[in-house]
C-alpha positions in Angstrom: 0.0 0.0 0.0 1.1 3.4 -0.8 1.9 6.7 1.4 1.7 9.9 0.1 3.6 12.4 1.6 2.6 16.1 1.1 5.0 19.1 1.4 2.9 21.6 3.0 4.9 24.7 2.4 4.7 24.1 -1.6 2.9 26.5 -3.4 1.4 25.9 -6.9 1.6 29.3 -7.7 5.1 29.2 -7.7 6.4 29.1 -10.8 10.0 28.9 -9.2 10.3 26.3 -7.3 7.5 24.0 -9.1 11.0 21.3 -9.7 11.5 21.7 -5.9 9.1 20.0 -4.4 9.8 17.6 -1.5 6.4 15.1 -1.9 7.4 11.9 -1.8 5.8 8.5 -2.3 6.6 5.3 0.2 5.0 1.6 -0.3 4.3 -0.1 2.9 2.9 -4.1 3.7 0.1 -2.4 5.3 -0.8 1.1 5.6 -3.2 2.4 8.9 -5.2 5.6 8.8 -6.9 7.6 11.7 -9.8 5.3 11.4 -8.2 2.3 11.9 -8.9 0.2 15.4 -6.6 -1.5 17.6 -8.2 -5.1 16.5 -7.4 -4.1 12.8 -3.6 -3.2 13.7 -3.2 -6.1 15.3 -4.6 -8.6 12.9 -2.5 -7.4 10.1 0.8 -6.5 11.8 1.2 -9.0 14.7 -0.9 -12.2 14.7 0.4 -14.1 12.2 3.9 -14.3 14.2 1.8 -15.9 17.8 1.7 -19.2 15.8 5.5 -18.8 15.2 6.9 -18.3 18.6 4.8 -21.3 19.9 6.5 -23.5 17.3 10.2 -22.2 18.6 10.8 -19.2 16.4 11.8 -15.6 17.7 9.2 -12.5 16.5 9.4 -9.0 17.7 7.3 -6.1 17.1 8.2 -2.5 17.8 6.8 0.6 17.4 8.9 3.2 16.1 8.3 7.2 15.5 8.3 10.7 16.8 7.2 11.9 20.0 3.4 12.2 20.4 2.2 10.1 18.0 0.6 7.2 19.6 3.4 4.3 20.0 2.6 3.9 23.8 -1.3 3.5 22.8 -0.4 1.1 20.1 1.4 -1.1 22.4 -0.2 -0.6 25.5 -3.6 0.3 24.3 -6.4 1.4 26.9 -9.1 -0.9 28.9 -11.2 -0.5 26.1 -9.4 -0.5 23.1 -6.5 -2.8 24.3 -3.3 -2.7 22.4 -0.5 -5.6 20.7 0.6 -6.4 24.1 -2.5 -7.9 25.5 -3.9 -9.4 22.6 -0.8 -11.2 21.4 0.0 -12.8 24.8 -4.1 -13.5 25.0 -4.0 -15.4 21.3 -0.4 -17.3 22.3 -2.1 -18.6 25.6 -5.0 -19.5 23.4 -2.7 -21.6 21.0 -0.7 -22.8 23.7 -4.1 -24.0 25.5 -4.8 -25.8 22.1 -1.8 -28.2 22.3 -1.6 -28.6 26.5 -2.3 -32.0 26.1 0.8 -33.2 23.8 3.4 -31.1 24.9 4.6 -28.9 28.2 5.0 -25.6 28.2 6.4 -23.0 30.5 6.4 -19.2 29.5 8.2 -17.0 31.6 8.2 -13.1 31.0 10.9 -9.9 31.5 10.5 -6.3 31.8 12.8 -3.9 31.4 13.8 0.2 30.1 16.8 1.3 28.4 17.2 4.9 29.8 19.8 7.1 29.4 21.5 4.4 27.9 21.4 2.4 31.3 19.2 -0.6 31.6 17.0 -1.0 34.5 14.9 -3.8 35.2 11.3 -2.6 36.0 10.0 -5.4 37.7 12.6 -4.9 40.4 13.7 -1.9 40.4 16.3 -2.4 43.2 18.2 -4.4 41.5 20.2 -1.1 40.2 21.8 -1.0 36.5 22.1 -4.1 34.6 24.7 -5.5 31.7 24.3 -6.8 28.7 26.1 -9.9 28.3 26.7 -12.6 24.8 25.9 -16.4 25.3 27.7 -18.8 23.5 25.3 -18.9 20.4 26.2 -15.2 20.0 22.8 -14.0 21.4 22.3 -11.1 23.5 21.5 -11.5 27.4 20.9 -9.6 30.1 22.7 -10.1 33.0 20.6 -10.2 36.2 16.9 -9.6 34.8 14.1 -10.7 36.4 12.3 -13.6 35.1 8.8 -14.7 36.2 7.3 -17.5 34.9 3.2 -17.0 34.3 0.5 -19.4 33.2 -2.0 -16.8 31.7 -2.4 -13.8 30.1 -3.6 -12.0 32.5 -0.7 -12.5 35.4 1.4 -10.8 32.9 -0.8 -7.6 32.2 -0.8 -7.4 35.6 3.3 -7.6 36.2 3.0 -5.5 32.7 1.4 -2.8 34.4 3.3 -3.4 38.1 6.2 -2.1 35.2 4.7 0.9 33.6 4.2 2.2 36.8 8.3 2.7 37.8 8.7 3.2 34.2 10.3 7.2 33.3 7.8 9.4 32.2 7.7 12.9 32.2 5.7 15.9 30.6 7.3 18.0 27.6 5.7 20.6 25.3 5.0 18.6 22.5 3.4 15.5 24.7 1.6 15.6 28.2 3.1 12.2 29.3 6.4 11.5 27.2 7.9 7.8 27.6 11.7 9.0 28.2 13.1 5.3 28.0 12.6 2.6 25.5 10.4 -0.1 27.0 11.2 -4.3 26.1 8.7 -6.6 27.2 10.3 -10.3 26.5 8.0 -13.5 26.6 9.9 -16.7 26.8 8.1 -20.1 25.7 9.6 -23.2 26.3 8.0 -26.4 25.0 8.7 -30.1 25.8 7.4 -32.7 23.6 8.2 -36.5 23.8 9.8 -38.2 20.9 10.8 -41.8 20.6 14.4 -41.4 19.5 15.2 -39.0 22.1 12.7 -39.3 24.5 12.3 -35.1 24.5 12.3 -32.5 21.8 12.5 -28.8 23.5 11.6 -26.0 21.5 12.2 -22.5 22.9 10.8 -19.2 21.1 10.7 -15.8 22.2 8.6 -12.6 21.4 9.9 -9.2 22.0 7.8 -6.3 22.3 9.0 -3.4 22.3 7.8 0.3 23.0 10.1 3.2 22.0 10.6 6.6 22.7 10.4 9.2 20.3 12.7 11.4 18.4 12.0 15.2 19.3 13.5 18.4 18.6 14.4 20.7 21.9 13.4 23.3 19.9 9.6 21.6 19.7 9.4 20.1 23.4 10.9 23.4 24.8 12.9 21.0 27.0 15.8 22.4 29.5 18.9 20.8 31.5 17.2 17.2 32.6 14.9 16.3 29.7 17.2 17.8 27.5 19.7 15.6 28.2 16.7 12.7 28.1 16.1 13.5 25.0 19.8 13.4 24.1 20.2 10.2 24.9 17.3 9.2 23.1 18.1 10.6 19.5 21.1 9.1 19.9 19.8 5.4 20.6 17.4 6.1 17.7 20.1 7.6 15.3 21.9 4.5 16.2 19.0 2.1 15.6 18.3 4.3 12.3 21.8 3.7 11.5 22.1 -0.1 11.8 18.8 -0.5 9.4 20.4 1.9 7.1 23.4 -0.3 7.1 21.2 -3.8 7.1 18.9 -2.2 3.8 22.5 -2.4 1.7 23.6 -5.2 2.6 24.0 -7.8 -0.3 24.2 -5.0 -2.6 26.9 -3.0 -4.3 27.4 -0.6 -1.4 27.2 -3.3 1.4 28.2 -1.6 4.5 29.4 -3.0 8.4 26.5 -2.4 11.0 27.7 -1.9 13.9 25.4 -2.8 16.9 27.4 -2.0 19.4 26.7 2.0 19.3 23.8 2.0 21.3 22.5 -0.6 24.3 19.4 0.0 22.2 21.2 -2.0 18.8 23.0 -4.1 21.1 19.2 -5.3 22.3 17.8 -5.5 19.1 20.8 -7.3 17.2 18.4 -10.8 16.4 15.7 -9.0 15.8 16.8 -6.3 13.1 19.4 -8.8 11.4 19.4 -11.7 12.7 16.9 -14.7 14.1 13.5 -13.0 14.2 10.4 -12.6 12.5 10.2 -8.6 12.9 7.5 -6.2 12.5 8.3 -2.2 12.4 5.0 -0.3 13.5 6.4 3.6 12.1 3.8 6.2 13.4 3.6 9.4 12.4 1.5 12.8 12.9 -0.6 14.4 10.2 0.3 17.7 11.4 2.3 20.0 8.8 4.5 21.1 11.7 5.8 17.3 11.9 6.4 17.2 7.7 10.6 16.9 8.9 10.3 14.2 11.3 7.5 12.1 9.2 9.7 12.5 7.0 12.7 10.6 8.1 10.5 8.2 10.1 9.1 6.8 6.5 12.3 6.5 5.1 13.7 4.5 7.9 10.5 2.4 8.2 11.3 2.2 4.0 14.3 1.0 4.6 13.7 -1.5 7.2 11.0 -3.0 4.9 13.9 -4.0 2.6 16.1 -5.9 5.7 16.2 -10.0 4.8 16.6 -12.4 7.3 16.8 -16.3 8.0 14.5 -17.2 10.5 15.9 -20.8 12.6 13.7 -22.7 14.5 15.2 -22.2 18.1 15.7 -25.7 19.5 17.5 -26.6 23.2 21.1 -28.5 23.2 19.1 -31.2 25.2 17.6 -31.9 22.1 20.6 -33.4 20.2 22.0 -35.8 23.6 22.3 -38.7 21.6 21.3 -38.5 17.4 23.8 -35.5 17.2 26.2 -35.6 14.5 29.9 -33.7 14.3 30.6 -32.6 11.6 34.5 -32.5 10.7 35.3 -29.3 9.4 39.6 -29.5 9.7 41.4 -32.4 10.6 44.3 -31.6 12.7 47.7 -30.5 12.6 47.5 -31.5 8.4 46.4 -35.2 9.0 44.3 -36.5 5.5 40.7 -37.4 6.8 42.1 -41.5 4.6 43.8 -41.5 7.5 41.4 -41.2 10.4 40.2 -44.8 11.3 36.3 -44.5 11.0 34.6 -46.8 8.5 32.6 -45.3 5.3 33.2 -41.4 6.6 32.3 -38.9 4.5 31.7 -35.5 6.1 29.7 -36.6 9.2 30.1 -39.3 12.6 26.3 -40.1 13.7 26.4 -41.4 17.0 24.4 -44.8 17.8 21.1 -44.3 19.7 20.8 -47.9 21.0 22.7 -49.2 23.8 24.5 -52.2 23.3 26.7 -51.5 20.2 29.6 -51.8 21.1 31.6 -52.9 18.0 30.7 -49.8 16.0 31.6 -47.9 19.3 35.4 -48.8 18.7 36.5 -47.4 15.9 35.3 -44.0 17.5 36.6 -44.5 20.6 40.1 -45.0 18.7 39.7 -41.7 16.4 38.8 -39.7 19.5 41.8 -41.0 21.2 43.7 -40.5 18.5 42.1 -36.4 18.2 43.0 -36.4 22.4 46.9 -37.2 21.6 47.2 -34.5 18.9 45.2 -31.9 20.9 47.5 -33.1 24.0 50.9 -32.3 21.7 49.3 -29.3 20.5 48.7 -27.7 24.3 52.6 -28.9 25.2 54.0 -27.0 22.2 52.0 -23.8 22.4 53.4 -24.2 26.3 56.5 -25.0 25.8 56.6 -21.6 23.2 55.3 -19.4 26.1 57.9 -20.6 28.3 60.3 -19.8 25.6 58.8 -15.9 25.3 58.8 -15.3 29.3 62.6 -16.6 29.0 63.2 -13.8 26.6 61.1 -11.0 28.1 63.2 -11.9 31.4 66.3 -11.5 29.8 65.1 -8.4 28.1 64.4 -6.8 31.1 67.3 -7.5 32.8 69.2 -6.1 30.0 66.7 -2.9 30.4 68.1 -2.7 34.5 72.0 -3.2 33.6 71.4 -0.3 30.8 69.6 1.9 33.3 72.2 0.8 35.9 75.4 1.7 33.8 73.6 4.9 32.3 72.9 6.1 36.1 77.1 6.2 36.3 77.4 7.8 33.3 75.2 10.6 35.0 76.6 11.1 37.7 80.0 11.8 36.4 78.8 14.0 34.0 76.3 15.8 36.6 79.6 16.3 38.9 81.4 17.8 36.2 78.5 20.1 35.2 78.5 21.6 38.9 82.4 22.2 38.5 81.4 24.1 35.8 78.7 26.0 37.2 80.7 26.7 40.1 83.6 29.0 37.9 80.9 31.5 37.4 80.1 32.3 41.2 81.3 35.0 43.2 84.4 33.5 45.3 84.6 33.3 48.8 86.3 35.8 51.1 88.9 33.6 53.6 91.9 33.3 50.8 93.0 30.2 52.1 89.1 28.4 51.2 89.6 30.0 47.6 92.8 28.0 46.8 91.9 24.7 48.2 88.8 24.8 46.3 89.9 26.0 43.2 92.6 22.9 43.5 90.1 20.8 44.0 88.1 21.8 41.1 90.9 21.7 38.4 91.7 18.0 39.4 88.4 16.9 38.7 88.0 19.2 35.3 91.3 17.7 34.1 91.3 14.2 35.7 90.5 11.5 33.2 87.0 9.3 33.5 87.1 7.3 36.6 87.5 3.4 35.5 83.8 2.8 36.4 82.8 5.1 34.3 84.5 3.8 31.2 83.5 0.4 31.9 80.1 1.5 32.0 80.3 3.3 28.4 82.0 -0.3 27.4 79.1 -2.5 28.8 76.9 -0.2 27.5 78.2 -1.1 24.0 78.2 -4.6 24.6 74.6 -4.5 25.9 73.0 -2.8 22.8 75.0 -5.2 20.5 73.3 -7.6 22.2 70.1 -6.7 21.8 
């Protein structure tokens, strides 16, 4: 569907600048006017993805746009026109209901605000700032968030709205009750059907919803010292986020560009869902007013651009899964040994392991290639030790070359500072008793025309030697 975008300061009378205008035309999946109802946003943006998550996929749905213009009621909704949140977690209790009798199901739920680019949990807010962490399938985690696990729709609205309430709000000139923080609500689903070779199959999906602040001009929301700063910190989240789809609407193409993710807690959060495992849906609002033209604008570009992000969806599926029909797959053999050489029968590019006890013959030949893998990985980890011993050998003897330098430098110094003071002293005002004046001029011509004490020039000499030798 197609959005028209007006300029309102063009003129048709204008003969001048009739080349100039700035309308512009965008072509969205679906397309949402004044008249639209929450049930009708919903249908067409977000229920299609419920049946997803409760098979083990990711979705996420966020609302993205300027200040003012209704993201908050989208998401949130009222108590009679209820918005994405409470209808999508009412239609994936419905289809989790629907299957409750061949599988098991937990769902557990998270709440938290990015503000001022710190993260705070909202379900306990005592808990103070929280990290963002990377498990070891590359996803991003948050360290210390509150989970609560919940068996209907309803316990979560209620924990939902528990959230709201310590979530930042404040009043600014262009809205009466301005979100200042980016809101995540994160619903976990975590089903456990039987299976006969494995005796369980658990599927894990996840659905991330996700309420944004708006962009805003300090000019427009007449904000000063703490909401300006607010508002700061939230262009630059969303500059960062605008960014990162930018970067992921090129990519594949001729001017394929690096996204980085990591300028913003924001991106960091949203890494799966913009480009990576997630079925995503971007909600762009926007105002009709002609005062707004700028940032409706830039909000339809982005939302443009994000239309044209491609991603590979997985099906998320637990390690418990693949206990005993995994395969490994050999990628490299080791240290340059020819895979003709590894003692498996019939190998090609994958080692299934048996599911049935008691085979113990087809066992052997595995057992021997994995002792033979242990012996090379064992001579591998003595070499790369035996070359760090070898390297704190030679920084040692590096640094003590770097004393003995400093050591025979240190002599050098002093003779020549002694000899500098003689110097010095030729040019100060002699001293009155005549007998004083004589002893210490003596003094100071047998050390101006005395030749380099013998430590001294063995110093110089070692200092040769040492340098050579480095």
């Amino acid at each position: 569907q197609r959005v028209v975008l007006m300029d309102p300061s063009e003129d048709p009378d204008d003969i001048l600048r009739a080349n100039r205008s700035r309308e512009k035309t965008f072509v969205f999946d679906m397309v949402f006017d004044h008249t639209a109802t929450q049930e009708e946003v919903y249908v067409s943006t977000t229920k299609s993805l419920i049946e997803g998550v409760i098979s083990g996929y990711n979705a996420t749905i966020f609302a993205y746009g300027p200040t003012g213009t209704g993201k908050t009621y989208t998401m949130l909704g009222t108590d009679s026109e209820p918005g994405i949140y409470i209808r999508a977690l009412g239609d994936l209790f419905k289809g989790l209901g629907a299957t409750a009798e061949e599988v098991d199901y937990t769902v557990s739920m998270s709440y938290l605000e990015i503000y001022n680019e710190v993260i705070r949990d909202l379900l306990n807010p005592s808990s103070g700032f929280l990290d963002l962490r990377e498990d070891s399938r590359g996803s991003i985690q948050v360290a210390g968030i509150t989970e609560v696990s919940t068996t209907n729709a309803q316990e979560i609205m209620q924990l939902l709205l528990k959230g709201n309430k310590q979530r930042t709000q404040e009043p600014t000139a262009a809205n009466g009750a301005s979100s200042r923080s980016h809101a995540v609500l994160q619903v976990t689903v975590t089903r456990r059907s039987p299976r006969k070779e494995t005796g369980e199959e658990v599927r894990v999906g996840k659905l991330f919803m996700v309420d944004l602040a708006g962009s805003e001009r300090a000019a427009q929301t007449q904000n000063r010292g703490k909401r300006m700063k607010e508002g700061a910190h939230i262009n630059r989240s969303l500059l960062a986020l605008g960014n990162c789809i930018n970067a992921l609407s090129e990519r594949g193409g001729s001017r394929a560009q690096f996204v980085n993710f990591r300028d913003s807690k924001l991106t960091r959060l949203l890494k799966d869902s913009l480009g990576g495992n997630s079925r995503t849906v971007m909600i762009a609002h926007i105002s009709p007013a002609s005062s707004s033209f700028e940032e409706s604008r830039m909000t339809l570009i982005y939302a443009y651009r994000a239309k044209n992000i491609k991603t590979q969806v997985p099906e998320q599926t637990s390690p418990k899964e693949f206990g005993l029909r995994g395969s490994v797959r050999v990628v490299r053999p080791w240290h340059g040994l020819p895979r003709e050489e590894f003692p498996w029968p019939n190998v090609s590019s994958e080692m299934s392991f048996p599911a049935a006890e008691g085979q113990q013959g087809s066992e052997a030949p595995s057992s021997q290639a994995m002792s033979t893998l242990r012996a090379q990985l064992i001579g591998a980890f003595r070499e790369q030790m035996e070359m760090r011993h070898s390297l704190m050998e030679l920084e040692n003897t590096n640094i003590e070359l770097h004393v003995d330098t400093c050591r025979h430098l240190l002599t050098i110094a002093d003779w020549e500072r002694e000899k500098a003071q003689v110097a010095c002293k030729d040019d100060m005002p002699a001293k009155e008793e005549k007998g004083e004046i004589v002893e210490e001029e003596d003094r100071e011509v047998d050390v101006m025309n005395s030749p380099e004490p013998h430590e001294v020039t063995v110093a110089r000499e070692e200092i040769n030697l040492l340098l050579a030798e480095q």
